[in-house]
N, C-alpha and C positions, 0 to 999 in steps of 0.2 A: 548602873552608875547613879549614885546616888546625890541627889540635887538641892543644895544649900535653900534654906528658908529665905537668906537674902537674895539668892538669885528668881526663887519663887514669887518675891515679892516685886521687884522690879520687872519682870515679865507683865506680873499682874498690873502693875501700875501705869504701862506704856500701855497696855490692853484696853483700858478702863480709859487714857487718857488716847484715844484712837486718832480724833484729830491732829490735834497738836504730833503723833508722832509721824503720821503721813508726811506732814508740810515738814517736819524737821527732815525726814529722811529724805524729801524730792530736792530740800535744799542743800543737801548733804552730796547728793548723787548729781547736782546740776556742778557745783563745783568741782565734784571731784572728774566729772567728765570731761567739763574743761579743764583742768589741771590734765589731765593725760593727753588732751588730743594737742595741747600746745608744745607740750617736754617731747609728744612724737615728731611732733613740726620742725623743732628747734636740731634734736639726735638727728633725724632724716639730712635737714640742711646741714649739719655738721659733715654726715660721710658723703653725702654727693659735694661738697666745697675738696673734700680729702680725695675723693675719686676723683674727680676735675683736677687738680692739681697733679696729681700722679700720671693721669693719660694728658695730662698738655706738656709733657718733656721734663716736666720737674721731675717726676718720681717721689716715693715714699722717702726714698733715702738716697743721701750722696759722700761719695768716698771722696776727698778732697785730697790735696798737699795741707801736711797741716800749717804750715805758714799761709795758706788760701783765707784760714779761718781771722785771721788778724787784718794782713792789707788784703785779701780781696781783690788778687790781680791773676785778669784770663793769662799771663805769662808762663807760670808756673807748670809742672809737670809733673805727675804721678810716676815715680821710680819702680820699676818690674810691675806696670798696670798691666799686662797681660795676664800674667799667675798672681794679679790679686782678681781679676775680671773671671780666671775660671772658678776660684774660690768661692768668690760670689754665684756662680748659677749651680755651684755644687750645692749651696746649702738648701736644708729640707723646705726654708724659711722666704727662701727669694723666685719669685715669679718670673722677672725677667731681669734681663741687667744691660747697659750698653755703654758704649764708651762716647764722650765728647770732648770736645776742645773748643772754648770759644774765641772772637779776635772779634772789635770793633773793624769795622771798614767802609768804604766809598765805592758802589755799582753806579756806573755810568754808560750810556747810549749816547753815543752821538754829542751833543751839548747839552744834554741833561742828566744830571745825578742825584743818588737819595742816599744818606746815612746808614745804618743798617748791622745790624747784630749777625754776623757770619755763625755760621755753628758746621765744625764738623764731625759726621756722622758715621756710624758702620751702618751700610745701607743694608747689610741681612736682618737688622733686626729693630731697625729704629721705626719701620712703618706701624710695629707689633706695640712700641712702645708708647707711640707719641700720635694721640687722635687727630693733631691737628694736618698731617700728610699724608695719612692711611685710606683716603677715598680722593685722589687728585681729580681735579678739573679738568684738566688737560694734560695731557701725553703721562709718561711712567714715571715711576721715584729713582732714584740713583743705584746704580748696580756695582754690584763689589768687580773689582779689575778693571771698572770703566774712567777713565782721570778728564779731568777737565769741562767736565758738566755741572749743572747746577739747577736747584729746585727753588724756585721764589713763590710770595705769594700773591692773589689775584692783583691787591692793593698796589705791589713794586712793580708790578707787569703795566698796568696802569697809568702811573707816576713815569714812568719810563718812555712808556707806547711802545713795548717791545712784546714781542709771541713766541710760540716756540721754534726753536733753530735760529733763532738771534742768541748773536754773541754778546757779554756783558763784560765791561773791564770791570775787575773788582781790584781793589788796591786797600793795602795793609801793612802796619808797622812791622816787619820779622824781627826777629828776635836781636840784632843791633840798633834796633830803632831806624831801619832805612825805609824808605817806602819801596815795595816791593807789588807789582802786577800781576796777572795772569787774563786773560783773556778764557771765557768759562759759557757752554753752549747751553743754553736752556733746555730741559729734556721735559721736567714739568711746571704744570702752575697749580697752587693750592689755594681752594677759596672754603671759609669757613663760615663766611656770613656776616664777620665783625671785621670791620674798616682796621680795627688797632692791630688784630692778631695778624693778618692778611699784610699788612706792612712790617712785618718785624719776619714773617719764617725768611729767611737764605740757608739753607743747608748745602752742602758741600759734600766729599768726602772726605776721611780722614787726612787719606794719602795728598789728596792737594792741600790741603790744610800744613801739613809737616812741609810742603815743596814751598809755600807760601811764606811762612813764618820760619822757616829753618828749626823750629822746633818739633822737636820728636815726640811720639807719644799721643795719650790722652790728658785734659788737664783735669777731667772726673769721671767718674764712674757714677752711671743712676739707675738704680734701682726699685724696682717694683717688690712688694711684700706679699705673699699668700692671705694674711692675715693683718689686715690693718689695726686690728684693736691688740694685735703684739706686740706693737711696730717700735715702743719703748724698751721691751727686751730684748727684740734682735736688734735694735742700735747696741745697746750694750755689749749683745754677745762679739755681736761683729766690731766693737770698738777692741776688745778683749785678743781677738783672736789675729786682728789685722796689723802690720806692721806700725810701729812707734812715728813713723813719717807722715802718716796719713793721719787725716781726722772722718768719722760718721757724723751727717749730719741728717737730722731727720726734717721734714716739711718746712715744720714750723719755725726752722732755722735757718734755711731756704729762703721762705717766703713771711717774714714775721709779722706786715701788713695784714696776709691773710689771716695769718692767726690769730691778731688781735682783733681781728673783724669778728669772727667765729666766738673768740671769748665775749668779747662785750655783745652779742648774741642771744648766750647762755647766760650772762648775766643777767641781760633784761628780761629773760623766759624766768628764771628765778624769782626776779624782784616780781612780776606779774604772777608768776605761781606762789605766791608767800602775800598777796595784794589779798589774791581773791581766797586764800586760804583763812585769812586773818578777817575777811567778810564774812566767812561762813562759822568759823570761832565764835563770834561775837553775836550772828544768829542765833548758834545755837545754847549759848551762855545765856542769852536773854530769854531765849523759852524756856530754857533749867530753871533760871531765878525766878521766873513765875510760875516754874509749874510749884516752885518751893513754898514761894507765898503762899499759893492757892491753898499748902496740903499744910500750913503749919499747925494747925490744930490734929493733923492726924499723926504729924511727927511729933506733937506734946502728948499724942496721948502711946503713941508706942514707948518716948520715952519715961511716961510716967508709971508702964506697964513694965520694964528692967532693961529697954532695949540700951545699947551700950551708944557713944557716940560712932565711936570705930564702924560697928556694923552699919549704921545709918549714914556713914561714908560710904560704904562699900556698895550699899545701895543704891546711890546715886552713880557711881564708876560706875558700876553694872548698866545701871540705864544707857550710860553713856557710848560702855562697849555694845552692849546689842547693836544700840541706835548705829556705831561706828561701822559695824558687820554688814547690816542690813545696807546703808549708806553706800558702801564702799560697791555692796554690789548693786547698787542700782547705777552708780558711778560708771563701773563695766558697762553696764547695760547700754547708757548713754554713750560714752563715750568710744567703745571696740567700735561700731559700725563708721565715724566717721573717720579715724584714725586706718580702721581698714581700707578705706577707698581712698583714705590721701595716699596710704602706701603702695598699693597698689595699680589705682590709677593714676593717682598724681593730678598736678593743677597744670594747665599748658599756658604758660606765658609766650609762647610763639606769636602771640595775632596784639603784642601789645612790642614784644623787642622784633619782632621778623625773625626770620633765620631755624633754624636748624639748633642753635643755643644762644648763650648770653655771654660777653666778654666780662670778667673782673681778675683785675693783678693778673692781666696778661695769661690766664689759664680760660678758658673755652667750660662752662657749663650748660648739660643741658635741659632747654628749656621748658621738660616734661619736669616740676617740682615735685619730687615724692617724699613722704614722709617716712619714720621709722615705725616699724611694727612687733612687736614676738612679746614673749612669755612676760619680760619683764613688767607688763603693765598691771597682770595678776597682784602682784605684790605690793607693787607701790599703790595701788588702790587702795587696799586694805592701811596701808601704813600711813597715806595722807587723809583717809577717812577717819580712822581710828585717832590720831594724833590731835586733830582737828576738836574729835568727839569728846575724847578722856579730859584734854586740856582744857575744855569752853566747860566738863561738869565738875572741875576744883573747884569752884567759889561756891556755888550752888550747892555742892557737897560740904562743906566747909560751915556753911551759912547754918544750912539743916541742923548740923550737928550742933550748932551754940543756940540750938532755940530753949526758952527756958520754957516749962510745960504749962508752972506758975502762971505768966502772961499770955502766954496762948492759948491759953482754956478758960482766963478770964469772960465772963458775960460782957458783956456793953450794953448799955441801954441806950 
């Protein structure tokens, strides 16, 4: 392979110019390593906010009434949810799936009661689904064919003063708007560490739920995905493939607080990755522009030997691409090790929130923080180093080229 004179020349002249290209490549390679180890920070806290959200009862995705999507009322009922429920754990796409129904309602003891989000559950598969009941505190989770039990959490156990094999009235609008009773045995208590979550779980089972509310059915279906970074195609597929009654809704539709949490996030990991990118820009435009002053008597004299302007640009890119190559990998260098140990081992905020995880928007995180790791940092090294490097050598490149030979090989006395 045969090697351009201008590429010859610009090796030669990084060579020749040894300092300056050290300090440009260390500053090249400090940015670019923090540029990767923050976008892993940012990606990591994205899929554990997504994983949290999916194992705290949300799910990746939710099959609704599609009138649910407009008012937004726990009343509603899913039409043939059973054979759209098996549909869902047929597909190659879906991890798990379960059914629920929610009701506002009123648990009381004695002379004292608490508000409380009822939720009913198929108790085969809701422990698999939902982290926040899957390791109870005391006694078991609800068993399918068992009626009239109920699973609270440490917080409503508390509020109450009630343990287990205490009876709790729970009372509920049914479905003519009567209030409607049942009387329901405590089997467990879930404690997850956060006062908030802890006060909100009531699980039930389906079948007292329908006896409760005279409503039949499930009012959603939630589902877990195999593959979270699909999770916009199988809404699709599964919108496609599902009855005209229902609507798919994914997370972010769910929960749009968290979403917007998560976006303004990656926005400010952007603004901060384009901050310090535009620092290093500007670095390294100002050692181009004086590496240019310095040589302008050597650029009057190539150009008064035929060199053309063109190639004396190209000279300058070239500088610039090396520099960017070189940069990028020393970026790696910097930057893989500690993006590997956030990923890996993560940062423990346990000894600053307590517990086991951290409550936000009512889903359970936890409080080991890991970051994102893999292949993709290969590339965007190179592409933030190189971007940085070619962009900061236009002017510089640019400048060279309009030197006139005339004035720059003028004597001075």
């Amino acid at each position: 392979m045969r090697i351009s004179v201008s590429t010859k020349y610009a090796f030669h002249s990084l060579r020749r110019h040894a300092r300056k290209t050290i300090l440009s490549v260390i500053g090249i390679g400090l940015g670019c390593g923090l540029c990767l180890f923050m976008i892993g920070l940012v990606k990591g806290e994205s899929r554990m906010m997504l994983k949290a959200a999916a194992e705290s009862g949300n799910g990746h995705l939710r099959i609704v009434p599609a009138e649910w999507v407009q008012i937004r009322q726990n009343d509603l009922r899913l039409d043939n949810w059973r054979s759209i429920l098996q549909e869902l754990r047929s597909n190659e796409q879906i991890k798990r799936a379960a059914p629920h129904a929610r009701k506002e309602g009123l648990l009381a003891f004695g002379t004292r009661t608490i508000g409380v989000e009822v939720i009913g559950v198929d108790p085969t598969v809701e422990q698999a689904m939902n982290r926040l009941v899957r390791d109870l505190a005391e006694g078991y989770y609800l068993m399918e064919g068992t009626r009239g039990t109920v699973v609270v959490g440490r917080e409503i156990a508390q509020r109450l003063n009630v343990e287990l094999d205490d009876e709790l009235l729970i009372t509920v609008a049914d479905s003519s708007g009567e209030m409607s009773s049942a009387m329901l045995r405590i089997v467990g208590i879930a404690e997850t560490g956060s006062e908030e979550l802890d006060a909100s779980i009531c699980h039930i089972t389906i079948s007292d739920m329908v006896e409760l509310t005279a409503l039949n059915g499930a009012a959603e279906l939630t589902a877990v995905v195999k593959e979270p970074r699909k999770l916009g195609r199988t809404a699709k597929a599964l919108s496609a493939a599902l009855p005209g009654d229902c609507a798919v809704l994914t997370w972010k539709e769910i929960m749009p607080e968290l979403a917007s949490g998560v976006k303004v996030d990656e926005t400010w990991t952007r603004l901060t990755v384009g901050i310090v990118m535009i620092v290093v820009l500007l670095g390294i435009a100002s050692a181009q522009l004086t590496a240019v002053l310095e040589r302008r008597r050597e650029f009057a004299v190539l150009s008064a030997l035929g060199m053309r302007k063109a190639r004396l640009i190209k000279i300058m890119l070239m500088e610039g691409l090396v520099l960017g190559v070189i940069g990028g990998t020393v970026g790696l260098v910097i930057g893989i090790p500690p993006t590997y140990l956030l990923a890996t081992r993560g940062i423990d905020f346990s000894r600053f929130y307590g517990g086991s995880g951290i409550s936000v928007s009512n889903i359970l995180i936890d409080s080991v923080f890991q970051g994102d790791f893999g292949w993709w940092l290969f590339p965007l090294a190179f592409i933030l180093s190189l971007t940085a490097t070619i962009l900061s050598s236009l002017y510089p490149a640019w400048y060279a080229s309009r030197t006139d030979p005339a004035v720059a090989l003028r004597v001075e006395h």
